[in-house]
C-alpha positions in Angstrom: -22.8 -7.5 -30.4 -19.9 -9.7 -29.8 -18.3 -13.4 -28.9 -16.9 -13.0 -25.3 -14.5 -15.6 -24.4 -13.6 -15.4 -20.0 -10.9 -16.9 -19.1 -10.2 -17.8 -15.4 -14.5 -17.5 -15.1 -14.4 -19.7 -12.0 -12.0 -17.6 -10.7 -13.4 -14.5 -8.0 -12.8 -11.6 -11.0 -13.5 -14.4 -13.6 -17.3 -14.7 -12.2 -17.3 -11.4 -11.2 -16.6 -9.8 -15.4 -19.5 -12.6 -16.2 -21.9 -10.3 -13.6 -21.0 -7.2 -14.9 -21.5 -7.8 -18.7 -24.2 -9.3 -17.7 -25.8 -5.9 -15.6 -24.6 -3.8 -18.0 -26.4 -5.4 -20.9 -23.0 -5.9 -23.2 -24.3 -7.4 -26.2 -23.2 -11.1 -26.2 -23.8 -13.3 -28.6 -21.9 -16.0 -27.7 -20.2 -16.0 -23.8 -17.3 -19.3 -24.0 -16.0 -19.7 -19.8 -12.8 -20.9 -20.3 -10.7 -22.3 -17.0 -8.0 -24.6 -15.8 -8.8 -28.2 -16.4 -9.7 -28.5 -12.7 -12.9 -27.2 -13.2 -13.7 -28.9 -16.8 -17.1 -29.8 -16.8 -18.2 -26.8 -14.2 -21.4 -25.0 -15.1 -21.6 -21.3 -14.0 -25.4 -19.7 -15.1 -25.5 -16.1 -16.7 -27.6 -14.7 -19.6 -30.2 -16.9 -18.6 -28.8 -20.2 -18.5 -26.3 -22.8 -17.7 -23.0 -22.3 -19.7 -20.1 -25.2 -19.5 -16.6 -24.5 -18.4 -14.2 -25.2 -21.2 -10.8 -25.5 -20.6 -8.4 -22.7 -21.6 -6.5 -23.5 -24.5 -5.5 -22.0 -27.8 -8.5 -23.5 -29.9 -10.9 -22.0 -27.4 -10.9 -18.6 -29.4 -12.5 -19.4 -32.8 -14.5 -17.1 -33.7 -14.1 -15.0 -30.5 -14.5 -10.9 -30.9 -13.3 -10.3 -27.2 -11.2 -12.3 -24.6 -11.4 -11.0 -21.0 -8.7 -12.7 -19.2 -8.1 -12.9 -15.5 -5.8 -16.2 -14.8 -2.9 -15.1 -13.9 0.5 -14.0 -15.7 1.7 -17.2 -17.1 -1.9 -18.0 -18.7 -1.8 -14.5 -20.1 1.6 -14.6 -21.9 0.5 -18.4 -23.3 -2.9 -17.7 -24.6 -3.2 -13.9 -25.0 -1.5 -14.4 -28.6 -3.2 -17.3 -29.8 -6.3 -15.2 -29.0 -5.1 -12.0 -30.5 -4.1 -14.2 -33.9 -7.8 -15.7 -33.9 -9.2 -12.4 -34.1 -10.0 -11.5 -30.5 -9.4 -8.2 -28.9 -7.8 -9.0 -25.7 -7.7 -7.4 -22.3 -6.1 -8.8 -19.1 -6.5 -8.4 -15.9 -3.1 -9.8 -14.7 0.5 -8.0 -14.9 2.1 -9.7 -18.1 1.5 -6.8 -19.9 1.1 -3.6 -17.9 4.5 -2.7 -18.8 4.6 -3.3 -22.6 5.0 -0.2 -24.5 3.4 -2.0 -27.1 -0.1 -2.3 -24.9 -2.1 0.3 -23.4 -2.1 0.6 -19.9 -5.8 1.9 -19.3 -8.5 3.5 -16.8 -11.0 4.6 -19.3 -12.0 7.8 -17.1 -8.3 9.0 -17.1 -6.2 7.8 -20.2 -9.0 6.2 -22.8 -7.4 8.0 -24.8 -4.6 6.0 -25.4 -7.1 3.0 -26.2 -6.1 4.0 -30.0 -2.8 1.9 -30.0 -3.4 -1.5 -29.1 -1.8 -3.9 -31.3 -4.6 -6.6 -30.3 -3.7 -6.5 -26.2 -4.9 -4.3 -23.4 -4.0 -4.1 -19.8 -5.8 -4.0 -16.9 -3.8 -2.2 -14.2 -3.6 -3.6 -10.6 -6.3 -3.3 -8.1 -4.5 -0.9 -6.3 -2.9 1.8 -8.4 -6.7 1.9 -10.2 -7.7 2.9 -6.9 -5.0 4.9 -6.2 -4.7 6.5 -10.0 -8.2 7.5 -9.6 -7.9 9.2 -6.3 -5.0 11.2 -7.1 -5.2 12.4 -11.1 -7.9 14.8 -10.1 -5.6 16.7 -8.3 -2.6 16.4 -10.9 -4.5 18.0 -13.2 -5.6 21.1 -10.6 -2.2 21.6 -9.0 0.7 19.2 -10.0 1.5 15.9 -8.2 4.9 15.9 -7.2 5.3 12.8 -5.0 3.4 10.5 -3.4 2.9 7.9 -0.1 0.5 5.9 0.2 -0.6 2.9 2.3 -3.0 -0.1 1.3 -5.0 -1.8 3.2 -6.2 -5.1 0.6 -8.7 -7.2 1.0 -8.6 -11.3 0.8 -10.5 -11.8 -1.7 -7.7 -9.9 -4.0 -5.4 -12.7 -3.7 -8.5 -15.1 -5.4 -11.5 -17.1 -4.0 -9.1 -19.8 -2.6 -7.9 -16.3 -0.1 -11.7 -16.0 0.8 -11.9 -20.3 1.9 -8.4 -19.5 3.5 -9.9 -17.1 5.8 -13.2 -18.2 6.6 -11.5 -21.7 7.9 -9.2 -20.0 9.6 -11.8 -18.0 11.5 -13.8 -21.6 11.9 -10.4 -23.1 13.3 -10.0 -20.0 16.1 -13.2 -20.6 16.8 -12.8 -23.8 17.7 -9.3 -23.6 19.4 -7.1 -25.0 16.7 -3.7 -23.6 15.0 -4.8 -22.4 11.6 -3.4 -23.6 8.2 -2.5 -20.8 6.1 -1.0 -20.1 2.8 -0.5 -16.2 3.4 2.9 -15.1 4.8 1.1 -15.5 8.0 -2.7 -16.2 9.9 -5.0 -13.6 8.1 -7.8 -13.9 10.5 -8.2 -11.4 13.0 -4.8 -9.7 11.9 -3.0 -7.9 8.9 0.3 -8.7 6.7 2.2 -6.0 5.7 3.1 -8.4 2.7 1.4 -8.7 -0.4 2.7 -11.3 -3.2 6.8 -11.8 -2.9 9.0 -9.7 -1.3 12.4 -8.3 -3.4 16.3 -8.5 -2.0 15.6 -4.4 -1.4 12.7 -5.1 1.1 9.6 -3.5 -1.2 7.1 -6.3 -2.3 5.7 -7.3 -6.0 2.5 -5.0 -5.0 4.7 -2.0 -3.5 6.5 -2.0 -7.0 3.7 -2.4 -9.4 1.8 0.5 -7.7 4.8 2.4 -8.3 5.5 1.7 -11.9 2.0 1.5 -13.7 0.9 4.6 -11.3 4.0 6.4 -13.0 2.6 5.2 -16.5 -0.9 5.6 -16.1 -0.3 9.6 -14.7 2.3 10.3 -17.8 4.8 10.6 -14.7 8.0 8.5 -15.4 10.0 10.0 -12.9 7.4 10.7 -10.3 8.5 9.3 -6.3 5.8 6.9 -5.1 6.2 5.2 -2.0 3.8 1.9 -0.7 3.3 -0.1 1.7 0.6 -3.1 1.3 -0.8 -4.4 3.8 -3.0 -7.6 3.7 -5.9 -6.8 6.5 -8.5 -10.1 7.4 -11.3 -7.9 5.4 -14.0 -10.0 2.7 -14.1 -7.4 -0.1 -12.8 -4.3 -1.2 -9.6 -1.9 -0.3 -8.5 1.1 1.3 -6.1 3.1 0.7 -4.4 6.0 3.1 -2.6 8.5 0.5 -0.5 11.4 0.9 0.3 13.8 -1.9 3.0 16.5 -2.4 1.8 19.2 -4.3 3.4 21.9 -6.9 0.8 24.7 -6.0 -1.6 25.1 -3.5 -5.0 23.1 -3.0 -7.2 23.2 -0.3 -9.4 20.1 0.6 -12.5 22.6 -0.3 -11.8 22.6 -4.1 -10.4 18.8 -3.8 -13.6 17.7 -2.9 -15.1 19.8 -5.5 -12.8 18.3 -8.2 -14.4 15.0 -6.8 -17.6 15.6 -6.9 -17.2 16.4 -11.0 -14.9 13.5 -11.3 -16.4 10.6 -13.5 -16.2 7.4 -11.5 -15.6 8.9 -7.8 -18.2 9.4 -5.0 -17.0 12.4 -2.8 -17.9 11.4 0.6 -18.4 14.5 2.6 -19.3 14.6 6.5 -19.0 11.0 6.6 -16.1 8.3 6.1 -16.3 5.7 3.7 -15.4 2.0 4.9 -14.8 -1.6 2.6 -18.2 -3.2 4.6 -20.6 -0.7 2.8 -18.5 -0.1 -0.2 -18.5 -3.5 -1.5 -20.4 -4.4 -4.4 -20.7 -0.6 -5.5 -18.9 0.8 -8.6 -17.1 4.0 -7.7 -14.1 4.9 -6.0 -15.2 6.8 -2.6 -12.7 9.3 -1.4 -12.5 11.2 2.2 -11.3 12.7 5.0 -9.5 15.1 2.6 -7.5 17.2 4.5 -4.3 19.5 4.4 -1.2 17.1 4.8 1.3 18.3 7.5 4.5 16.6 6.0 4.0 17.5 2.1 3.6 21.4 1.4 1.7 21.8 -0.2 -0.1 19.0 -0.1 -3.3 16.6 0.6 -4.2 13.9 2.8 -7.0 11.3 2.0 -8.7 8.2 2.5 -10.3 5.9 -0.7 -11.8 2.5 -0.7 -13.0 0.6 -4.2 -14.7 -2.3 -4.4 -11.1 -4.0 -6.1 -13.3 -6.7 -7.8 -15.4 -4.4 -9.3 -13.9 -1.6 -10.5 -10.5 -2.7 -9.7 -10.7 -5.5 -12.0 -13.9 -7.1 -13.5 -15.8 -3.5 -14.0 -12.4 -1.8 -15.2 -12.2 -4.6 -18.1 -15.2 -4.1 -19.2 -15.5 -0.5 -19.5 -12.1 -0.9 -21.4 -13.7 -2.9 -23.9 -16.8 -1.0 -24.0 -14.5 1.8 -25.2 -12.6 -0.1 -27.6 -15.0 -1.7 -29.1 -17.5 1.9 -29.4 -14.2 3.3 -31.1 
């Protein structure tokens, strides 16, 4: 039983951590929606009832067991201590953290383990190197990653709920013949951005770099070649990812997919491909097409899609604290 403070709950993960402690019966005792002042005064309903948005602040956390936050870097490295110093265990969802040695960079089915030594903060990796992390350790425990490539395809609503209004006007203003607003590098609607968050004097973006570095932390693999691309594609909810993996020995896509199928948190899709339209709103990561790559030898191909505000962010946080709070 605990005193769950969210912060960014009006936020697309924000509401979407209230849901899932809510379906997984986490034992609140006392849920505190903390936001922006923007949406002081809000009510969101859950457990039941109407709860009032407070604003995010450092008093906020009084008496508060865990803080799940998902409001961005800047809030994180503001309130994340104040919250840790009232007593809260902490766990965000945004990148201020992911790279302190100090806190645990976690996906409970593949490094719970290190759960054990958080000084008071946990992080949440990035959407896309849980879903590529998940998709790939399987196989570095059978036969030795040795590098990997891999392509995302990233839904709107990853960028936030304002993404989602961004591309449904947008759709509303082609519909009606107009030139589209947009905040994105370029129209979303009915096309796809190979650009996600900013873009470095080297030509890789934010996203490409993060899926590199916390993918190389998460797999115990400091050195380990990763290559991305991100693409932004005009999709509601959840992501894809194309990966290819260079292997130390042999493995064919026969005992891949058998690794999968005994791999907590994955459904192997066998026979059949999995897409973002009927992956969205479930919990596992769905990997297919497995197949022998013809560039890495040995090697893999594969295809994954996760529902990336589920268990790419608001599911992930919660099973972290589940963990943590169990141990």
């Amino acid at each position: 039983m605990a005193a769950v403070a969210v912060v960014g709950a009006t936020g697309a993960v924000g509401q979407e951590m209230v849901t899932v402690l809510e379906e997984r019966g986490f034992g609140v005792t006392d849920l505190r929606l903390l936001a922006s002042e923007r949406s002081d005064g809000r009510t969101l309903r859950a457990f039941g009832r109407e709860h009032e948005v407070r604003p995010a602040e450092p008093g906020a956390f009084a008496g508060v067991d865990l803080a799940l936050f998902s409001a961005g870097a800047d809030v994180a490295r503001a309130l994340a201590p104040a919250a840790r110093a009232a007593g809260a265990l902490v766990i965000d969802n945004s990148s201020a953290f992911r790279l302190d040695p100090k806190c645990p960079l976690v996906i409970p089915e593949l490094n719970g383990d290190t759960l054990g030594s958080h000084a008071g903060i946990i992080a949440n990796p990035n959407c896309s190197t849980i879903l590529l992390c998940m998709a790939v350790a399987p196989l570095h425990r059978a036969a030795g990653v040795a590098r990997i490539v891999a392509c995302s395809y990233q839904a709107v609503s990853g960028a936030g709920a304002r993404a989602i209004e961004e591309m449904r006007r947008q759709e509303e203003a082609d519909r009606a013949g107009r030139t589209p607003d947009c905040a994105f590098p370029a129209v979303i609607a009915h096309n796809v951005i190979p650009w996600v968050q900013a873009i470095d004097d080297d030509g890789h973006s934010t996203e490409e770099t993060k899926v590199r570095d916390e993918t190389r932390r998460i797999l115990g693999l400091p050195d380990l070649p990763v290559g991305a691309t991100c693409v932004r594609v005009p999709v509601w909810r959840a992501h894809a990812e194309a990966v290819h993996v260079a292997l130390e020995r042999p493995l064919s896509p026969a005992d891949a997919l058998a690794l999968y199928e005994e791999a907590p948190g994955i459904r192997a899709r066998r026979g059949d491909i999995p897409t973002p339209r009927e992956v969205s709103g479930t919990d596992e990561v769905h990997v297919g097409r497995v197949r022998t790559d013809r560039a890495f030898q040995p090697g893999l191909a594969l295809w994954c899609v996760m529902d990336q505000l589920r268990k790419g962010a608001a599911l992930n946080a919660v099973q972290i604290a589940e963990c943590a709070l169990r141990n």
